[in-house]
N, C-alpha and C positions, 0 to 999 in steps of 0.2 A: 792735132788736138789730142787729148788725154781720152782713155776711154777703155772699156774692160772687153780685152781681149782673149775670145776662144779659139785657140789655135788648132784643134781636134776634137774630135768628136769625143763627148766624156771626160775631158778633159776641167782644169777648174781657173776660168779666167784670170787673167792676169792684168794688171792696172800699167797702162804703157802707151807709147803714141801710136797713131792711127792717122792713116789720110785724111783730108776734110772730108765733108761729104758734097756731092757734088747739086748745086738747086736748078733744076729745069725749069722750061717753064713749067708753073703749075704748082710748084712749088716753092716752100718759104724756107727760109734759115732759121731756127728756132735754140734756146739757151737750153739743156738741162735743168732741172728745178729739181723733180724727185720723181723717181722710175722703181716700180716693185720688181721682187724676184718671184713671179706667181710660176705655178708649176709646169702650166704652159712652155715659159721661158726657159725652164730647166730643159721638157723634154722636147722643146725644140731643136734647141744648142744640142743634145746629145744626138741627135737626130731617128729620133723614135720616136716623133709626133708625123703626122700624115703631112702636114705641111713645110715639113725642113726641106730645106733647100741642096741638104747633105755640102753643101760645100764650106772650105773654112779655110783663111783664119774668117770672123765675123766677131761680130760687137751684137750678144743677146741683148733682150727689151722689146716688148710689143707694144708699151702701152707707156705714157709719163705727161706730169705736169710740168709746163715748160713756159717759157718766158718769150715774148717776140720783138723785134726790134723794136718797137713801141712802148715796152715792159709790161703788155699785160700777161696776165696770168691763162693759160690755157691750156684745158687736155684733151693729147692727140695722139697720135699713132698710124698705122699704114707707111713704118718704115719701109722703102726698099732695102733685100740683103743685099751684101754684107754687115747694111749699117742696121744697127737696131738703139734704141731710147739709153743704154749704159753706157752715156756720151756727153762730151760737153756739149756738142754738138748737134740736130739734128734736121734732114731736110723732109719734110712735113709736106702731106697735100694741101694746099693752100683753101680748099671748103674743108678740111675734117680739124676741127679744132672746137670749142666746146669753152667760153667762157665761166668761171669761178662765180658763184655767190656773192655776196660782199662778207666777208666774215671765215670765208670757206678756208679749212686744214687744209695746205697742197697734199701734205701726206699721206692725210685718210683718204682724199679721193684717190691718191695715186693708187693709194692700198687698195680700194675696197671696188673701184668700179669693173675691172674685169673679173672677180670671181663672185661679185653680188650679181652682175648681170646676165651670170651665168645660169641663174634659177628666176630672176627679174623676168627675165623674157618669158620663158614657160609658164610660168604663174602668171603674170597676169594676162598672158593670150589666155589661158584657161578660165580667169575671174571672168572674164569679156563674153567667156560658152557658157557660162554657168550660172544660176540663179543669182547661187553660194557657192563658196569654194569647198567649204566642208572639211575632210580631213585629207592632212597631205603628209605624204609618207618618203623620208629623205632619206636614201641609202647611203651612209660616208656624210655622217652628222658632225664628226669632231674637226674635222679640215676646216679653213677659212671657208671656202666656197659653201658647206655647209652650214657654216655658225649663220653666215649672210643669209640664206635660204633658210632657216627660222623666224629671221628678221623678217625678212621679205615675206612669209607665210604671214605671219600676224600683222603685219601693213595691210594687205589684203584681205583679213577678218578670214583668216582659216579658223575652224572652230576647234581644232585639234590638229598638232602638228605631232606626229611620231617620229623620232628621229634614230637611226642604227648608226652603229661606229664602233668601235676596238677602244679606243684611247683613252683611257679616264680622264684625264683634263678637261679634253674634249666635250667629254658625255656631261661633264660636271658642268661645264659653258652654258653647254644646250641644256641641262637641267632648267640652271636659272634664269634663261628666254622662256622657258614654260614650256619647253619641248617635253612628251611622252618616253622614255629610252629603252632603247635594244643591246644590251652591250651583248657583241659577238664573240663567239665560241668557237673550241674546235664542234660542235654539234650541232651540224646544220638543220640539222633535226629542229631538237629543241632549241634553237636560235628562228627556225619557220613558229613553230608554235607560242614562241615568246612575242614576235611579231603580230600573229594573232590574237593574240591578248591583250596586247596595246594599242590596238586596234579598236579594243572594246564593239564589235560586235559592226563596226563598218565598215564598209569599203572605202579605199583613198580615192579621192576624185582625181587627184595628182600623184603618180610616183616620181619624187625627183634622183635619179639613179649615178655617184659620181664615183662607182666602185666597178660594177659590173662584174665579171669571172664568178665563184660562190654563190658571195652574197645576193647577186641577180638571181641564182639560180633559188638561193634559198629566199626569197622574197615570191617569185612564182609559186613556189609551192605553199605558201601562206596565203594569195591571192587565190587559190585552187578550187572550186566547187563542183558539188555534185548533183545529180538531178537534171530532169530534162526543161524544168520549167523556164521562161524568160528571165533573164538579170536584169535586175532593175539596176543594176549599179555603171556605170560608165567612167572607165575608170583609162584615164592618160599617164602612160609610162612612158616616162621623157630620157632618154639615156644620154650621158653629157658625158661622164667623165671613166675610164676605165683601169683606176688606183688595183683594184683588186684581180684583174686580168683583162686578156684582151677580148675575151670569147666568155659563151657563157650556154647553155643547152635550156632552149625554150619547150617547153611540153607543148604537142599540137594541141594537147585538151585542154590546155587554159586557154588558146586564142578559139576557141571551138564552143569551148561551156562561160566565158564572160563575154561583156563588152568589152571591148577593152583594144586601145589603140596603142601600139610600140611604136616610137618615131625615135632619132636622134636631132641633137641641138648641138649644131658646131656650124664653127668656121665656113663648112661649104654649103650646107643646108639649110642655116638662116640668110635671110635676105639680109643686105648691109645695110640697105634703105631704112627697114627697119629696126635692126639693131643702132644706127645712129639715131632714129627719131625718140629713142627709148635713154638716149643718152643723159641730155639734158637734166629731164627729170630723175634719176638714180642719181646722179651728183648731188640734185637737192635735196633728197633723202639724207645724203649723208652728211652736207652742209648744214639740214637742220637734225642730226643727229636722230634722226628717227632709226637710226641702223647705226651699229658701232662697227667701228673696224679696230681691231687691238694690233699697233704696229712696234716695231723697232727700226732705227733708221742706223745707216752706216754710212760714213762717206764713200766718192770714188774710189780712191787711193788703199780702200780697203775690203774692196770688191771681194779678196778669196776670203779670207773671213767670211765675208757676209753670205756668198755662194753655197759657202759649209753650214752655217749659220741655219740657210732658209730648206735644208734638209729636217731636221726636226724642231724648228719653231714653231711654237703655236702663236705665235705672231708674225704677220707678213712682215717680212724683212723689205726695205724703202731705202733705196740707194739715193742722195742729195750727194749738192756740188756746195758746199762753203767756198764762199768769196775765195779762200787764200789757195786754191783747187783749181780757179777759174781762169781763164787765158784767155787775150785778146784773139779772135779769128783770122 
């Protein structure tokens, strides 16, 4: 079968044959339809994500809308490596599949469900603690996974969403969802004190953090208070993604003088149970457009483009299979 081949680590795939993939039991044989290039997949394949397998050649994609001997429409994922979703082909666990809308973009879902579900989950396990959500504060505003978690704040009736980021496009996105902004600086200084002011004088009920290294650090020292009295604020800092480093120096006086809970959301720390029970509904979201996803789509056949492509787009880049691409199994 056809299918975008990583032969090395950092390397930029290549459009060429590949073994089938093999379906155990348990498993189903599923078409290609349309698979994103989210960053995940990048720094899987490079292997500088916690979960790379380090081994290669492999065929990236964690996640795709895909077709099944029946022709419906479904998104799935839980490849085993070497095989991953940038495939005509793919052998799929036979309960993880996730029926379409009537109506439903293969693309946008393809696009939009693993890095909206990336803030989905935290937010609304949070709506679920909390009265109100109140204001929610998104480190690494101008990425997809951020634009989504704007969305997803004001689904859930955030009263205030602040959003930080670099990118002017970006920040310009999140403007127009009605996001607060922080554009960052060389001055972490007054990039904390800017944060404080956008803030308008509350605490975040949620920090959603998809940068980490600096900006974690200069988000701490915006969240900082003094005095011995009790905080009334209770505030969850969700660490997801870590764009701006991998480490990051937490003062023991902010987990000392706030409430305030640090947890991570990934791969090994969320339950899968629940991460699929959340599926469902996030699809619908974006089937009924309650959430946008801005895409560009490429074919197989033009994978390295598209790989270079989904380095500074500000639209998820959507790998599809056109018919005249496709081959019998």
């Amino acid at each position: 079968m056809k299918a975008a081949i990583l032969k090395s680590a950092g390397a930029t795939p290549e459009y060429g044959d590949f073994a089938e993939p093999v379906v155990d039991e348990g498993r189903e044989l599923v078409g290609l339809v349309a698979a994103a290039i989210h960053p995940v997949v990048r720094s899987l394949a490079a292997g500088s994500h916690y979960g790379s397998t380090d081994a290669w050649p492999l065929i990236p994609g964690v996640d795709a809308l895909a077709s099944t001997s029946a022709g419906a429409l479904v998104y799935t994922g839980f490849i085993r490596p070497p095989y991953g979703t940038l495939a005509e082909r793919m052998a799929v666990p036979s309960g993880m599949r996730f029926a379409l809308p009537p109506g439903s973009d293969a693309v946008k879902v393809a696009a939009g469900v693993n890095p909206g579900m990336a803030s989905w989950l935290p937010l609304s396990a949070r709506a679920g603690e909390v009265d109100a959500l109140g204001t929610v504060l998104i480190l690494g505003v101008t990425g997809m996974a951020g634009t989504l978690a704007v969305q997803n704040a004001n689904v859930l009736g955030a009263t205030r969403v602040v959003g930080v980021g670099r990118k002017p496009a970006g920040l310009q996105r999140a403007a127009k969802l009605g996001a607060h902004l922080v554009a960052i600086t060389a001055d972490p200084s007054a990039d904390a004190t800017a944060i404080v002011d956008a803030l308008a004088g509350t605490a975040p009920s949620i920090v959603l953090d998809f940068l980490w290294g600096v900006p974690a650090e200069t988000a701490f020292a915006a969240l900082a208070r003094r005095g011995l009295e009790e905080d009334r604020a209770n505030i969850a800092y969700v660490q997801i993604g870590a764009m701006a480093g991998a480490e990051a120096s937490l003062p023991s006086s902010l987990l000392r003088s706030r409430r305030i809970r640090i947890s991570g959301s990934g791969a090994g720390s969320a339950s899968i149970a629940d991460v699929l029970a959340q599926v469902p509904a996030y699809i619908q979201l974006i089937a009924d457009g309650k959430v946008q996803v801005p895409t560009q789509t490429y074919p197989l056949s033009s994978i390295a483009a598209a790989w270079n492509a989904s380095i500074e787009s500000d639209r998820r880049i959507v790998i599809t299979l056109p018919p005249e691409e496709s081959s019998n199994a």
